[in-house]
C-alpha positions as a printed Julia matrix, in Angstrom:
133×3 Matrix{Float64}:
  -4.62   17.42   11.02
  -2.95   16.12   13.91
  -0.28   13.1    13.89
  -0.14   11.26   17.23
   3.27    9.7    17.41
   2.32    6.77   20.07
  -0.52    5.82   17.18
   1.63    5.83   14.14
   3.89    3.67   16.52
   1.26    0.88   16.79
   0.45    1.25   13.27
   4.05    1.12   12.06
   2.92   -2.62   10.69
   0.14   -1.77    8.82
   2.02    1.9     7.78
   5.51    0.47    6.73
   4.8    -3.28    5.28
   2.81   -5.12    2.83
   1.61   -8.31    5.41
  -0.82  -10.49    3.72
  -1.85  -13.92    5.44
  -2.04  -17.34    3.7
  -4.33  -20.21    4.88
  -2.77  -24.07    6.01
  -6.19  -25.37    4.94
  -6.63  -24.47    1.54
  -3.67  -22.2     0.45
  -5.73  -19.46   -0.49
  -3.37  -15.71   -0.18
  -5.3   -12.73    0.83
  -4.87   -9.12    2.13
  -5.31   -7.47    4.33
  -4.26  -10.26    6.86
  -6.75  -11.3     9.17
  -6.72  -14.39   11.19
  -9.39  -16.14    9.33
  -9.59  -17.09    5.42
 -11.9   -15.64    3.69
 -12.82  -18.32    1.5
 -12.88  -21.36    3.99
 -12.73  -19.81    7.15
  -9.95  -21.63    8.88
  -8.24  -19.95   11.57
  -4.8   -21.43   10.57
  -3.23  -18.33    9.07
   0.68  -18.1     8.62
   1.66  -14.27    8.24
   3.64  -13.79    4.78
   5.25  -10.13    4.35
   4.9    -9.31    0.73
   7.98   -8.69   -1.31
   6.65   -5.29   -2.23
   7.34   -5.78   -6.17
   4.28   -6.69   -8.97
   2.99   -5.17  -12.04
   0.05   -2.0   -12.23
  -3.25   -3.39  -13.58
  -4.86   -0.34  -13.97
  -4.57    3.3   -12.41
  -6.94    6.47  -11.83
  -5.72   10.25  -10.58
  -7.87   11.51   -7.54
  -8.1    15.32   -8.32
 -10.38   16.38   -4.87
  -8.8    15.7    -1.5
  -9.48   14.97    2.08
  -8.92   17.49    4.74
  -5.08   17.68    5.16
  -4.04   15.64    2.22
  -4.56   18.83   -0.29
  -1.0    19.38   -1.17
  -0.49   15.79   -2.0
  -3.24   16.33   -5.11
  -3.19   15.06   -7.78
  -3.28   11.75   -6.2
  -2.56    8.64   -8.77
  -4.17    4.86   -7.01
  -3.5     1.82   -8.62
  -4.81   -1.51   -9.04
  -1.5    -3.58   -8.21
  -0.91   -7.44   -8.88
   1.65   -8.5    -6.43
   3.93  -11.68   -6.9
   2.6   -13.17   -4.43
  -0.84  -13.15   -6.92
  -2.63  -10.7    -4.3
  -4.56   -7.24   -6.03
  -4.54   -4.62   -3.57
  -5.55   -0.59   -4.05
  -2.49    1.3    -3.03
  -1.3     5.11   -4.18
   1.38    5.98   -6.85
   4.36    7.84   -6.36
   4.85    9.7    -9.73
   1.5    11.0   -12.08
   3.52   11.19  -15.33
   5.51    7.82  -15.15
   2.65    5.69  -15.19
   0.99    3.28  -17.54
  -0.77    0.43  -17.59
   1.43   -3.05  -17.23
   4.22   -1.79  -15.6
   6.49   -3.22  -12.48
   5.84   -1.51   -9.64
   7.58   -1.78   -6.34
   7.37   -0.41   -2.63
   8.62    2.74   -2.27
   8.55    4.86    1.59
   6.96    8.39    1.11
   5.58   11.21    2.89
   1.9    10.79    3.15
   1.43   14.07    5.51
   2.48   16.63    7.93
   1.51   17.94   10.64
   1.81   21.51   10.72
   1.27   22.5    14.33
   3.67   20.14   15.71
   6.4    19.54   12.75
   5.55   15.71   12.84
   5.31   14.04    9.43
   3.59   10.68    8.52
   5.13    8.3     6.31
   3.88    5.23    4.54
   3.85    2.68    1.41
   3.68    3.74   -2.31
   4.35    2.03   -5.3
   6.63    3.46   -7.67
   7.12    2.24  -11.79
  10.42    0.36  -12.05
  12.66    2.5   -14.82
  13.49    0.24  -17.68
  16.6     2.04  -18.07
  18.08    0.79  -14.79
């Protein structure tokens, strides 16, 4: 699998941040931004960066892999209430911390490597909040 630095560049938005858009006209919050609302299709979009923190609906493992994410299997993906009231898909860090009605919050992690030129991808994951802290 090859990682093309100038691409993960022009991704880093999408890659390193939660950006979800909310409509003027009727104040509906969605993601993935796009610069008109789904439900009323105004184009007067403000861009909101999420705060990254919310609370795991529900959660499933992914035991088969794509072509270069093998080592990263098992592969826990959660359904993920954010404060900002958006449910988005995103992967889990840890397989044996989870359950059900937890906070969650952003957490940076490898998501591959590249092993002909060294060059490692890195991107969002949500991580359970330890009660103990």
């Amino acid at each position: 699998m090859r990682i093309s630095p100038s691409r993960s560049w022009r991704l880093k938005e999408q890659l390193y941040t939660i950006t979800l858009g909310k409509c003027q006209e009727c104040g509906n919050v969605f993601y993935p931004y796009q610069s008109i609302c789904p439900s009323c299709g105004s184009s007067r979009i403000e861009k909101i960066v999420s705060k990254g923190h919310g609370k795991l609906i529900t959660y499933t493992v992914i035991y088969q892999a794509r072509e270069g994410y093998e080592k990263a299997m098992p592969m826990p993906i959660g359904l993920i209430e954010l404060d900002e009231g958006v449910k988005i898909l995103a992967p889990l860090t840890d397989a044996e911390n989870i359950k059900e009605g937890a906070e969650v919050e952003v957490a940076l992690r490898r998501i591959t490597a590249d092993s002909s030129n060294g060059l490692i991808q890195y991107g969002i994951k949500f991580r359970v909040i330890d009660d103990a802290k």
